[in-house]
N, C-alpha and C positions, 0 to 999 in steps of 0.2 A: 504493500500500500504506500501512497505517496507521502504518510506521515513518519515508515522508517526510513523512505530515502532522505526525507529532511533532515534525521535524527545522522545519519550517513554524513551530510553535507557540512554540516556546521551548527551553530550557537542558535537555535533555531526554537529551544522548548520555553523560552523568555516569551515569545511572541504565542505559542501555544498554549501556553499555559495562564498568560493573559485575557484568550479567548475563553479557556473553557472556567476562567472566574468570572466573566461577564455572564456564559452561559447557565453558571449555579447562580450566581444572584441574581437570576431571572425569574428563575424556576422556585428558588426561594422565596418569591416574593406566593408566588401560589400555596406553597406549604405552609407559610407562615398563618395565610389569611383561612385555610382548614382547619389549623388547629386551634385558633380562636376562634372562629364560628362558626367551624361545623362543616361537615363535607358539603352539605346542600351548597355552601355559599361557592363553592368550585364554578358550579352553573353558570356564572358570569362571566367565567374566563375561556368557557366553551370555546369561542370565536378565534381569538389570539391565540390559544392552544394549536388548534387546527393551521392557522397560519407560520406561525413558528415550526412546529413540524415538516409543513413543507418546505421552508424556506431553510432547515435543518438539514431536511434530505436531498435538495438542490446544490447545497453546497458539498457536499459527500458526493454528490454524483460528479460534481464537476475535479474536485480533487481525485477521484478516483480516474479520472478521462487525462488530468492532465501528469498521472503520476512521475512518468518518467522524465516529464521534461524540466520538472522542476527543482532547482538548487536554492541555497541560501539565498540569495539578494533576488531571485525570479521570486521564492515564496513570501517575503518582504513585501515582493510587488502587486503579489496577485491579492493577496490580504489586502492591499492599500486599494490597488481598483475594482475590487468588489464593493470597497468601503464596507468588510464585513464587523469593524466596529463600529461603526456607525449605525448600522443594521439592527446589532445585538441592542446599541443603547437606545433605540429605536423601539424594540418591544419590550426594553426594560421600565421606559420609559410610560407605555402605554398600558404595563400590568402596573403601576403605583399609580395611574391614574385611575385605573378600574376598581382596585382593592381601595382607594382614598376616594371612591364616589358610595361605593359600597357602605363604607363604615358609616358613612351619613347618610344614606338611604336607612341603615339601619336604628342609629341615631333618633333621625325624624319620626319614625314608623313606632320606635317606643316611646316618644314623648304622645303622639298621636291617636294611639292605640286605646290605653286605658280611658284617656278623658271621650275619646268617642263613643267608647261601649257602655259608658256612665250614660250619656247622653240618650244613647238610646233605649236603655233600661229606664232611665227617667221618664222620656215620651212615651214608651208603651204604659208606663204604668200611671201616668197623668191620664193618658186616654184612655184607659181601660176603666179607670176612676171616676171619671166625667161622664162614661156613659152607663156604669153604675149608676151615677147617681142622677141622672136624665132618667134613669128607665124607673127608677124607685121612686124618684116624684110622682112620675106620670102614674105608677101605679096605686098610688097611695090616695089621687084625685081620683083614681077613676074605677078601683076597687081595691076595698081593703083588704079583702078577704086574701087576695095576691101578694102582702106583701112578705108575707114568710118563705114564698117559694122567691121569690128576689132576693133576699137576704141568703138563699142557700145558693142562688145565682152568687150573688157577689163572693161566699165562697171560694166556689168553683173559681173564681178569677182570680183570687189571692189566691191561690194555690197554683193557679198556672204561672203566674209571676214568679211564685217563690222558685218552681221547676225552672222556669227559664234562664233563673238568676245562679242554682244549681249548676246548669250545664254550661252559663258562660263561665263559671268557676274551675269547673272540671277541664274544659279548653285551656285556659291560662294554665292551669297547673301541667298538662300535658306537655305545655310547650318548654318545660325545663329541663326535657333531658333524661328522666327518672332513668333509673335501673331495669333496660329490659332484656329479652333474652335467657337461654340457658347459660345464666355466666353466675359460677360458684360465688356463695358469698363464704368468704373465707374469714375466719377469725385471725388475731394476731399468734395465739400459742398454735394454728394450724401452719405455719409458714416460719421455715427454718433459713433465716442470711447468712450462704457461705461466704461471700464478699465481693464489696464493691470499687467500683473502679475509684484506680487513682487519682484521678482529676476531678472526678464528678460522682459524688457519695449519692447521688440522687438514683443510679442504677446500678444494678450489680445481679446477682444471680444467686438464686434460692430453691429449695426443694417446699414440699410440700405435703401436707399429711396425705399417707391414701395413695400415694403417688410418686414412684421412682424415677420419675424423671428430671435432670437441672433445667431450671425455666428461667428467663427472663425475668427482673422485679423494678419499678420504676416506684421510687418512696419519693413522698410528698412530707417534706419537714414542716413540720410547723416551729413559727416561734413565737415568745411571749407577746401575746396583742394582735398576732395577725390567724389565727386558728381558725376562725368561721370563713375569712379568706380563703386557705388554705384546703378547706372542705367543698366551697365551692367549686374552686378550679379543679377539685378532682373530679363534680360531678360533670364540668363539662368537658374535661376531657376523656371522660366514660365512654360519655356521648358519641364523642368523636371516633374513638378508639373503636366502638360496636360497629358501626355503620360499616363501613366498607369489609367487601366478603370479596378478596384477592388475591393467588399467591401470592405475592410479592409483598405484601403488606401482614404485619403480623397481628394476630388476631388472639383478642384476650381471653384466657385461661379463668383467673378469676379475678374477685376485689375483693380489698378488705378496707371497709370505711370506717375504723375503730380509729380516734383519736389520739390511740398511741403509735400506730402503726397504719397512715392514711396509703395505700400503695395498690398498683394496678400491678397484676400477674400475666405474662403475655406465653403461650405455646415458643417453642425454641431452647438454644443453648449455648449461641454465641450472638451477639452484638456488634457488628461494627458499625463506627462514626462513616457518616459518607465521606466526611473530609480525610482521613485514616484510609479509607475506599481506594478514592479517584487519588492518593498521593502513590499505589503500590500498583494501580491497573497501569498494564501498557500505553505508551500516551496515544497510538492508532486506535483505540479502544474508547477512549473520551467522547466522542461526536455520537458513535453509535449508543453508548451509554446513555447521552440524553437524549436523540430520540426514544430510545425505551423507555426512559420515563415517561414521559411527553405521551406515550401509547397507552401507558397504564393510568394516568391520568382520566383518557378518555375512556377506558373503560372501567371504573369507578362512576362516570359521570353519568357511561350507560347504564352500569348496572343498579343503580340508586335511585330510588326515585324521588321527585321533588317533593316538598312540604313537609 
């Protein structure tokens, strides 16, 4: 391939390795915005995805056509007249603008949310009210004998209220995320930490009752003042962690949301950093690497459905 003749030619993996940091912090910007809000919110990057891809796989096509003919100061050149940085900061530019319209679509939509569905709990039940008491006048002029079955009317509509006001409650709660699925809930004395990484105490690797196999473990520390914090961010990256059903993506084992031990248990045995990854893959191997991602991306997006 024409990125070991370059490796052949000269000082050439500066300019390489340039790109494919442009190319991770592209793609980063997409991972980043999943695990704060949720795979659904992926859906917006649909478009860009698909375009990036192609314009991924064009550029491989054309490096592979132009393999042999290119040395050091040619692959200098052809970088520069594709203007394939330009390119990358180009859609890098165009997913921070999508993930930064997003957050304030989101923004908006919870400030607007609650006070609307107040509002319209309020009118249903003003108007349900008024014509109560339209119909209870009228019957009361015009036979009294009626007014006990009105009054079992009126009833019936305070209770439809109270149901209605039920189910907009049960919606809102839905939408937090709960614990669903067949995913163990694990206590802290069921979950044994043989040890965790040296740079980052947040993951390491543990066994578990019931169960011989070394697993994955991702611990959520809390500290003094921040705990109810710290509980949340678990629940939503529960969330996150459930959704998506893909090789390539690791899928959780169980939880344990005891407040000594807040921590998500994921199926596997080894962990690698993608930065640790892409420092040890061959660098002809980089381009192709993110199109796969970029592919698995989209089928996450198919396989999910929205809302």
């Amino acid at each position: 391939m024409v990125l070991e003749a370059i490796e052949k030619a000269g000082k050439n993996d500066e300019d390489l390795q340039g790109l494919a940091e442009d190319i991770g912090t592209t793609m980063a910007i997409i991972k980043e915005t999943i695990e704060v809000h949720g795979i659904t919110s992926a859906t917006h990057f649909h478009d860009i995805c698909a375009d990036f891809q192609t314009y991924l796989e064009n550029l491989l096509s054309e490096l592979n056509k132009t393999q042999h003919n290119l040395e050091r100061k040619r692959f200098h050149r052809f970088l520069k007249t594709r203007k394939v940085a330009d390119a990358i900061n180009g859609y890098k530019q165009r997913m921070n603008d999508i993930k930064a319209n997003y957050v304030v679509s989101i923004m908006t939509d919870a400030r607007l949310e609650m006070p609307e569905m107040r509002d319209i709990l309020s009118t249903r039940i003003a108007d349900a009210t008024e014509a109560s008491r339209l119909r209870i006048t009228s019957t009361v002029n015009a036979q009294s004998c009626r007014i006990i079955d009105e009054i079992h009317s009126l009833r019936e509509i305070q209770r439809d209220v109270r149901e209605h006001t039920s189910r907009i409650f049960a919606n809102l709660q839905n939408r937090k995320g709960y614990l669903k699925g067949e995913v163990r809930d694990l206590a802290p004395g069921n979950i044994y930490l043989l040890q965790t990484e040296p740079h980052d105490h947040r993951h390491g690797y543990c066994t578990v009752e019931r169960s011989n196999t070394v697993k994955i473990i991702r611990i959520y520390q809390p500290h003094i003042g921040n705990e109810e914090d710290i509980m949340k961010q678990l629940d939503r990256d529960i969330d996150v962690f459930l959704r998506p059903r893909h090789p390539n993506m690791a899928q959780v084992f169980g939880v344990c949301r005891s407040p000594n031990l807040p921590a998500i248990i994921f199926h596997g045995s080894m962990r690698v950093p993608v930065g640790e990854y892409l420092v040890n893959i061959p660098v002809q191997d980089l381009i192709p690497f993110y199109i796969k991602f970029v592919r698995d991306i989209h089928v996450c997006l198919v396989l999910e459905p929205e809302g």
